[in-house]
Residue frames relative to the residue before (quaternion, step in Angstrom):
aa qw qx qy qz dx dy dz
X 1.0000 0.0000 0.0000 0.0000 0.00 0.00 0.00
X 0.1081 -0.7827 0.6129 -0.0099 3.75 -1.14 0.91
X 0.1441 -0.7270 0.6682 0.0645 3.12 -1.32 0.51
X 0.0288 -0.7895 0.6085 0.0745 3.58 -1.04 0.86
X 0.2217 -0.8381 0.4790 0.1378 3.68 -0.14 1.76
X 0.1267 -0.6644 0.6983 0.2343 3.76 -1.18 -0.04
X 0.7851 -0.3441 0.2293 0.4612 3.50 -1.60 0.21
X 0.9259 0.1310 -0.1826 0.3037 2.71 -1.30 1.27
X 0.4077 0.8003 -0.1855 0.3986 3.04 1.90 0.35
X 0.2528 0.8489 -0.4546 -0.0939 3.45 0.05 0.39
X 0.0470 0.8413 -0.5343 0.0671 4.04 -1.01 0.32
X 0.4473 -0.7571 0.4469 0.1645 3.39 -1.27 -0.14
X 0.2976 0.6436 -0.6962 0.1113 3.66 -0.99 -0.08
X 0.6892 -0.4089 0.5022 0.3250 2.46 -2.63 0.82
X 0.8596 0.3863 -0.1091 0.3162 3.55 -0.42 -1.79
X 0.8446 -0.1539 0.0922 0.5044 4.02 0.64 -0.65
X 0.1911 -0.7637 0.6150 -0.0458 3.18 -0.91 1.44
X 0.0153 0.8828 -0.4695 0.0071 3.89 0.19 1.58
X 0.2778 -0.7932 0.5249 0.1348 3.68 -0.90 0.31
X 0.1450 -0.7076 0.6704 0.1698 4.07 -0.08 0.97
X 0.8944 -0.1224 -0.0054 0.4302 3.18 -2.21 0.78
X 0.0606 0.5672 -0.7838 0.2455 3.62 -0.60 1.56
X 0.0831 0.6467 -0.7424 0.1537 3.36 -0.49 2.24
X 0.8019 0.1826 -0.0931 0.5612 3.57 0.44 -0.92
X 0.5517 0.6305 -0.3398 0.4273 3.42 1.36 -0.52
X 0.4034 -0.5350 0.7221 0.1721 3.67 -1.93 0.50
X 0.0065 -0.7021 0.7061 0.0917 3.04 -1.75 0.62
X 0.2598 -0.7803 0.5670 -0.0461 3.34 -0.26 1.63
X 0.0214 -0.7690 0.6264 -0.1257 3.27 -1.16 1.11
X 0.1698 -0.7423 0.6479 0.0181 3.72 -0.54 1.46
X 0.1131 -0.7224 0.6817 0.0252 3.86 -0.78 1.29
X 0.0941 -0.7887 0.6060 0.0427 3.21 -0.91 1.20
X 0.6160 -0.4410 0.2288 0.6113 3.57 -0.60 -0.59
X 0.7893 0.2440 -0.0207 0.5631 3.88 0.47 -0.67
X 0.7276 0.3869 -0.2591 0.5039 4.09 0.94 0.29
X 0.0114 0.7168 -0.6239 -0.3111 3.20 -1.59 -0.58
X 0.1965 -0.7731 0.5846 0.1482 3.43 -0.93 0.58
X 0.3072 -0.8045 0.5082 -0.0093 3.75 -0.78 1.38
X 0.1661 0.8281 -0.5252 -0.1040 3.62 -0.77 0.64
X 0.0266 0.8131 -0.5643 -0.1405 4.04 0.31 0.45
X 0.1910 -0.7125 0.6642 -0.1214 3.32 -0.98 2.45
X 0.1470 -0.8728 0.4653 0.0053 3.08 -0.90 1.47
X 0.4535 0.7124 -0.2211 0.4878 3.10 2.03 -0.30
X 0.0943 -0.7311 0.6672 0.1064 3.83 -0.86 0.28
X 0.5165 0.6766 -0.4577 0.2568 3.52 1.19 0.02
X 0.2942 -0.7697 0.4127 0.3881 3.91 -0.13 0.76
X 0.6006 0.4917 -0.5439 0.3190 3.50 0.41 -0.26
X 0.5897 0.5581 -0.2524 0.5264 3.80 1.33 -1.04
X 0.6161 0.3959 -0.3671 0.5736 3.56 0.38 -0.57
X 0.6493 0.3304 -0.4835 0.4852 4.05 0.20 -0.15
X 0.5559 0.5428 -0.4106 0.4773 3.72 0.55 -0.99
X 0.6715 0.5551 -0.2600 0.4164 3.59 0.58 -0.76
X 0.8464 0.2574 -0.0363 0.4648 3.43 0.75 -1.05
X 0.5880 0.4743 -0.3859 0.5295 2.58 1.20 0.81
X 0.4700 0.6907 -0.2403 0.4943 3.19 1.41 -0.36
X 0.5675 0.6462 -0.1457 0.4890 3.07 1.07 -1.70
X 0.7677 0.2618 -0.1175 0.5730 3.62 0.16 -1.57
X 0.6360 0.5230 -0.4471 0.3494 3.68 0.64 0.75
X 0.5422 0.5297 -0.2543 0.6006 3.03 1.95 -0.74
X 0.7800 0.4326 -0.3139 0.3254 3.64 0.68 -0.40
X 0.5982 0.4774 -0.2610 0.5883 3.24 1.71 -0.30
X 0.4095 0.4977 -0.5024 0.5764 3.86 1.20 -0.26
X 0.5935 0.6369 -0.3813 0.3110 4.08 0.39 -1.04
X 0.0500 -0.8179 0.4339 0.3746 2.93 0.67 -1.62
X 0.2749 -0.8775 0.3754 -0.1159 3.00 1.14 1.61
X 0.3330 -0.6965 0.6215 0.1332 3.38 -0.75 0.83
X 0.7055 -0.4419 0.2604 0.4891 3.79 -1.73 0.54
X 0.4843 -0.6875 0.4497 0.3009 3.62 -1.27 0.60
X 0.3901 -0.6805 0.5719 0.2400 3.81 -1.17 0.74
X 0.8300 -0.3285 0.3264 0.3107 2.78 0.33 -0.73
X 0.1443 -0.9065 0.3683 0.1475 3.88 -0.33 1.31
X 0.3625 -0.7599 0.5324 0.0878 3.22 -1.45 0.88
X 0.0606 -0.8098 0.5835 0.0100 3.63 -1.21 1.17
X 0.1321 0.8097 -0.5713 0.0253 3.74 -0.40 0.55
X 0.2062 0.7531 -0.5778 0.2376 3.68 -1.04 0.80
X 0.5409 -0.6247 0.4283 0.3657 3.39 -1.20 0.58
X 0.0905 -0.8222 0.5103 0.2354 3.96 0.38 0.97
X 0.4741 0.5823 -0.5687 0.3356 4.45 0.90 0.27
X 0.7014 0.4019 -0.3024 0.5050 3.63 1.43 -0.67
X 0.7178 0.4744 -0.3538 0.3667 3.53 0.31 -1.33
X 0.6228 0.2820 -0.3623 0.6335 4.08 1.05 -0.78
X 0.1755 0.7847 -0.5531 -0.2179 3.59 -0.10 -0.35
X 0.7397 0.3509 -0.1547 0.5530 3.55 1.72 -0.45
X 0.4173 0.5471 -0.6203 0.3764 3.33 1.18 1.11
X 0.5223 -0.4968 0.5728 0.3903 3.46 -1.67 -0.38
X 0.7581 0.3377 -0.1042 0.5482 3.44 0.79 -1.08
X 0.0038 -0.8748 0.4716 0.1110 3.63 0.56 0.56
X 0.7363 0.3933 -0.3572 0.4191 3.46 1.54 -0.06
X 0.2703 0.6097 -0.4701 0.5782 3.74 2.06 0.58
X 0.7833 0.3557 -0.3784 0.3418 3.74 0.39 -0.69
X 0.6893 0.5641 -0.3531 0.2864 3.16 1.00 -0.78
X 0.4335 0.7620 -0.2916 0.3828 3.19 2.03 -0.58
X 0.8004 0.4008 -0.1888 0.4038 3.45 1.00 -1.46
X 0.5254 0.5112 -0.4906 0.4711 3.32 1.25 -0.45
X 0.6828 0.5374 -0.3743 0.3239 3.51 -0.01 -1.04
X 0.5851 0.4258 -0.3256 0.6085 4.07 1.20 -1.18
X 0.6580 0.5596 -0.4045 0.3006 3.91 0.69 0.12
X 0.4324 0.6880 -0.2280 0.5364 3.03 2.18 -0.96
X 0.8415 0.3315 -0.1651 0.3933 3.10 0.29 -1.93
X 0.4952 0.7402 -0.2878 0.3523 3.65 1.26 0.16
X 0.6415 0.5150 -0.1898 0.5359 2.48 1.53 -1.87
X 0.3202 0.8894 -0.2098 0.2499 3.80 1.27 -1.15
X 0.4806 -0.4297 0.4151 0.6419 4.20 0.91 0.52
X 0.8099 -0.4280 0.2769 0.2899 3.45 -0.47 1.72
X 0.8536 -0.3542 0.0525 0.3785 3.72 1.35 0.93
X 0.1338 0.9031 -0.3979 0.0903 3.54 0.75 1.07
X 0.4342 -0.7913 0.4120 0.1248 3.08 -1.05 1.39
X 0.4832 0.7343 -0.3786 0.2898 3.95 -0.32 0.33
X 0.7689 -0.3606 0.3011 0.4338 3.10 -1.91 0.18
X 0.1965 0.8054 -0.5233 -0.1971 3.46 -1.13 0.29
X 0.1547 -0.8916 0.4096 0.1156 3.60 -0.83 0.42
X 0.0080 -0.7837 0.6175 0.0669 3.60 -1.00 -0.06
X 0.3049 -0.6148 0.6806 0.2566 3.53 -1.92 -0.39
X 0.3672 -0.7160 0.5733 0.1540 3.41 -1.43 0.85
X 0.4533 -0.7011 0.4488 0.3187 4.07 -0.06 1.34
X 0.5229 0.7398 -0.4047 0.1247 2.92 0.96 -1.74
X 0.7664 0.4537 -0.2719 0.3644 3.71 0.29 -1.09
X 0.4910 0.5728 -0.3703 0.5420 3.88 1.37 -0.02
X 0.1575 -0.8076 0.5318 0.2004 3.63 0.96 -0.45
X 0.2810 0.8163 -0.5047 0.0026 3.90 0.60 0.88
X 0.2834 -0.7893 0.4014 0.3682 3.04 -1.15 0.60
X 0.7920 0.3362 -0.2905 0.4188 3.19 0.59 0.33
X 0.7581 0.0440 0.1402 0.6354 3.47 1.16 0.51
X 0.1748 -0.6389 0.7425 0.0998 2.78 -2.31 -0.04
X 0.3768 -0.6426 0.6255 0.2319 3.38 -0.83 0.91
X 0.2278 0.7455 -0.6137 -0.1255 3.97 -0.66 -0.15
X 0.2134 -0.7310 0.6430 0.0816 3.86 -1.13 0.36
X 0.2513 -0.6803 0.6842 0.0766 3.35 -1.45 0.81
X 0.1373 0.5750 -0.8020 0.0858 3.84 -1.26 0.75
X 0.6789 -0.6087 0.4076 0.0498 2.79 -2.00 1.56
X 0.3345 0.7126 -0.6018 -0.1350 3.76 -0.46 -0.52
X 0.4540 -0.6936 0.5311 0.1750 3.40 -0.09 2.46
X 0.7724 0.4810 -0.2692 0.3155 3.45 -0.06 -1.60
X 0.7022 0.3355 -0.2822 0.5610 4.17 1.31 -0.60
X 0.4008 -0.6813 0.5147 0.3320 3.62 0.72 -0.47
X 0.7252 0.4072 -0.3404 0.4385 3.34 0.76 0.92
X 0.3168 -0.7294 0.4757 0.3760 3.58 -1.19 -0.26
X 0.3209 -0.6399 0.5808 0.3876 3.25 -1.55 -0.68
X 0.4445 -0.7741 0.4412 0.0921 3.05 -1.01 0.81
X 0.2629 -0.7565 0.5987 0.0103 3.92 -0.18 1.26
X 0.0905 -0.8966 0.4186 -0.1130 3.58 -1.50 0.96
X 0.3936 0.8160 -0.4014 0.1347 3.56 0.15 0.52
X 0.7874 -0.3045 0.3790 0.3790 3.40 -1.33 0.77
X 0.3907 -0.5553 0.6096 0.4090 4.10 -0.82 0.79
X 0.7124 0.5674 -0.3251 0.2546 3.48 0.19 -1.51
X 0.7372 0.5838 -0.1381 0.3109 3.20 1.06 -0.89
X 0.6748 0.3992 -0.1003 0.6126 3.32 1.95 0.01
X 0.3786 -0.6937 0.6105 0.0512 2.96 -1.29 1.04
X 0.0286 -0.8061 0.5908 0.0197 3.88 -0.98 0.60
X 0.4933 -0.7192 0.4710 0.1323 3.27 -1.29 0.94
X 0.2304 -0.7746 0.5826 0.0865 3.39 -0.42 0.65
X 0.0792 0.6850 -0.7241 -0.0117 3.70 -1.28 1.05
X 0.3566 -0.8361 0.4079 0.0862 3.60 -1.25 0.97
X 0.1045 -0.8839 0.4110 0.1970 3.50 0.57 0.40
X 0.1944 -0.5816 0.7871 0.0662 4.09 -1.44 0.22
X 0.6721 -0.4742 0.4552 0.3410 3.11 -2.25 0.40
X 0.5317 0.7263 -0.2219 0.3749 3.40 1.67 -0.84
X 0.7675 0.2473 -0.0914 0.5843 2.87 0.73 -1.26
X 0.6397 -0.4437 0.4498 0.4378 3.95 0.16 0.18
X 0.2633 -0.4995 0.7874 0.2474 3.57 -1.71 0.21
X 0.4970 -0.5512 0.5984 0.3018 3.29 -1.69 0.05
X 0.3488 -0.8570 0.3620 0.1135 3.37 -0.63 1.18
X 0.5771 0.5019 -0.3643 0.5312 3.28 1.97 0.07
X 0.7039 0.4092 -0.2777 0.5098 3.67 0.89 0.11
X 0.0620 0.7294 -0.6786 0.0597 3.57 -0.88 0.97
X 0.2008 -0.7977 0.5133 0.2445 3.77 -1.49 0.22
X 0.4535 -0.7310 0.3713 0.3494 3.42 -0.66 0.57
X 0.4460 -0.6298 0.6280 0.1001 3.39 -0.91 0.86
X 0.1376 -0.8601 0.4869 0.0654 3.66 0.16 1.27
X 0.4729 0.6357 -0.3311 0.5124 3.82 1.81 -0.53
X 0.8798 0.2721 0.0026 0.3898 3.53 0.81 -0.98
X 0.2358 -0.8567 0.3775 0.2609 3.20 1.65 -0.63
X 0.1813 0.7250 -0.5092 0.4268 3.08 1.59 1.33
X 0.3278 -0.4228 0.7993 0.2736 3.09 -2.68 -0.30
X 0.2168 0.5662 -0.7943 -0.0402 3.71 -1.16 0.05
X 0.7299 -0.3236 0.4005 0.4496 3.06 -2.31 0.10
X 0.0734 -0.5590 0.7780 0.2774 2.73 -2.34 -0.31
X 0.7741 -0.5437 0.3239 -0.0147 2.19 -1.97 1.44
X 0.6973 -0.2298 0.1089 0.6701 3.03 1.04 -1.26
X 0.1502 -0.8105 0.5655 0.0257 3.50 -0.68 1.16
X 0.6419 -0.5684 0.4341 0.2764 3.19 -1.51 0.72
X 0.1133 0.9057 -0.4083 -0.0150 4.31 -0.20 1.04
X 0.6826 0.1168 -0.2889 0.6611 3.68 1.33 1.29
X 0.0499 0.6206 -0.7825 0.0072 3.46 -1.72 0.29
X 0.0957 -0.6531 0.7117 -0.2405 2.25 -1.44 2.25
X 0.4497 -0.6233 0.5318 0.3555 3.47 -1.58 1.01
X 0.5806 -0.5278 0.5626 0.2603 3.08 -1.65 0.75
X 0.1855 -0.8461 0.4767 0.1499 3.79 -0.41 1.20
X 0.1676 0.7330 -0.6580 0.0405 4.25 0.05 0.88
X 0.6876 -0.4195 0.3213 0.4981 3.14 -1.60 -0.18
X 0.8599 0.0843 -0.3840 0.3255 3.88 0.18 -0.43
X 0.4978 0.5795 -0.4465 0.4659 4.08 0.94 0.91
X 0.2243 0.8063 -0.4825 0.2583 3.82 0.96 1.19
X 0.7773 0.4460 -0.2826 0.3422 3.58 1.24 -0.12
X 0.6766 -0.4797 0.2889 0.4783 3.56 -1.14 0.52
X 0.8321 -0.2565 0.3167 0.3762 3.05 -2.45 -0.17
X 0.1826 -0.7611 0.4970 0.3746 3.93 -0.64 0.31
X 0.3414 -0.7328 0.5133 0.2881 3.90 -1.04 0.70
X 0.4700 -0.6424 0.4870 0.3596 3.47 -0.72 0.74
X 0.3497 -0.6672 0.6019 0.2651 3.87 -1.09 1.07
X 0.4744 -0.7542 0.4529 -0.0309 3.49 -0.60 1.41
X 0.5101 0.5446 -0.4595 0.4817 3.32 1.11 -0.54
X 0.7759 0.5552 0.0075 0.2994 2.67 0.67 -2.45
X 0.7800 0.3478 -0.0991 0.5107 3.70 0.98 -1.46
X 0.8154 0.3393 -0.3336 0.3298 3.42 0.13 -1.20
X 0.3949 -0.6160 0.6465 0.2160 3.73 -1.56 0.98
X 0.0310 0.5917 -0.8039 0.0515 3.44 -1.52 0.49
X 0.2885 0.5801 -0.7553 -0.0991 2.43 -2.39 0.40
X 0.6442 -0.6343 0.2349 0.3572 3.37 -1.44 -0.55
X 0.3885 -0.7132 0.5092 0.2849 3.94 -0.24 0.74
């Protein structure tokens, strides 16, 4: 099962937890032992970003979420800090804000990937896939431009999807969505024939401890 979140979106699945155009946006990923839990925050406003994360850790405890593995943050940090000095000191503190917000303050590994070095204009695709058994994911990548996305539309008639909800930032609600994003695929031309890129971990992915 997959979920693909847009702004302000937040949702679950077992197997993949994708994020269209993350230009200023985060894609947050909670790794539990047997879930993920997805939030794409597009806001940098701090009162909104609490409304947000808190919101977030309501949808995951409504879940009934199991102990946390470990939390994930990826985003283009030349746009999202664009007015820090230290743009990887900022990305640090949001994230210990997440992991704060987190059942009343959660302590652990946390990682992420900086787009920045893909230079998109128009985005970043980013994906999550689980490995239950290491407590971590891997992280998938591509150019916004480079990707096509399906669109399913939902009515009272036809059902909302119950793993996807959006946050109401006026209210610090979930309601449905309407019409959520339900595949990402590369755009196939003659020179864009190759797969998702994985981020080279040694080299790319930041961590520390919350």
């Amino acid at each position: 099962m997959a979920v693909y979140l847009n702004e302000l979106e937040v949702g679950e699945a077992n197997d993949l937890v994708g994020f269209p155009h993350l230009l200023v946006c985060m894609g947050i990923v909670v790794l539990t032992n047997n879930s993920m839990f997805g939030l794409h925050i597009d806001t940098t406003q701090p009162a909104q970003l609490t409304t947000a994360y808190n919101a977030f850790n309501n949808f995951i405890g409504g879940r009934g979420a199991g102990p946390i593995a470990a939390l994930y943050g990826s985003c283009n940090h030349d746009v999202r800090y664009a007015n820090s000095n230290n743009k990887q000191a900022a990305w640090q503190a949001e994230m210990t804000q997440v992991a704060g917000t987190l059942n009343g303050g959660w302590h652990g590994p946390v990682r992420g990937f900086d787009t920045s070095i893909v230079a998109p204009r128009d985005g970043t695709y980013v994906e999550y896939a689980p490995d239950y058994g290491g407590s971590a994911c891997s992280i998938h990548y591509k150019r916004n431009e480079k990707m096509n996305y399906a669109k399913t539309g939902h009515s009272g008639t036809l059902g909302f999807n119950p793993d996807i909800k959006k946050i109401s930032l006026y209210k610090g609600t979930l309601v449905d969505v309407l019409s959520e994003t339900s595949g990402a695929a590369i755009k196939r031309t003659w020179s864009n024939k190759g797969l998702l890129h994985e981020v080279n971990y040694a080299a790319r992915l930041l961590s520390f401890d919350a």
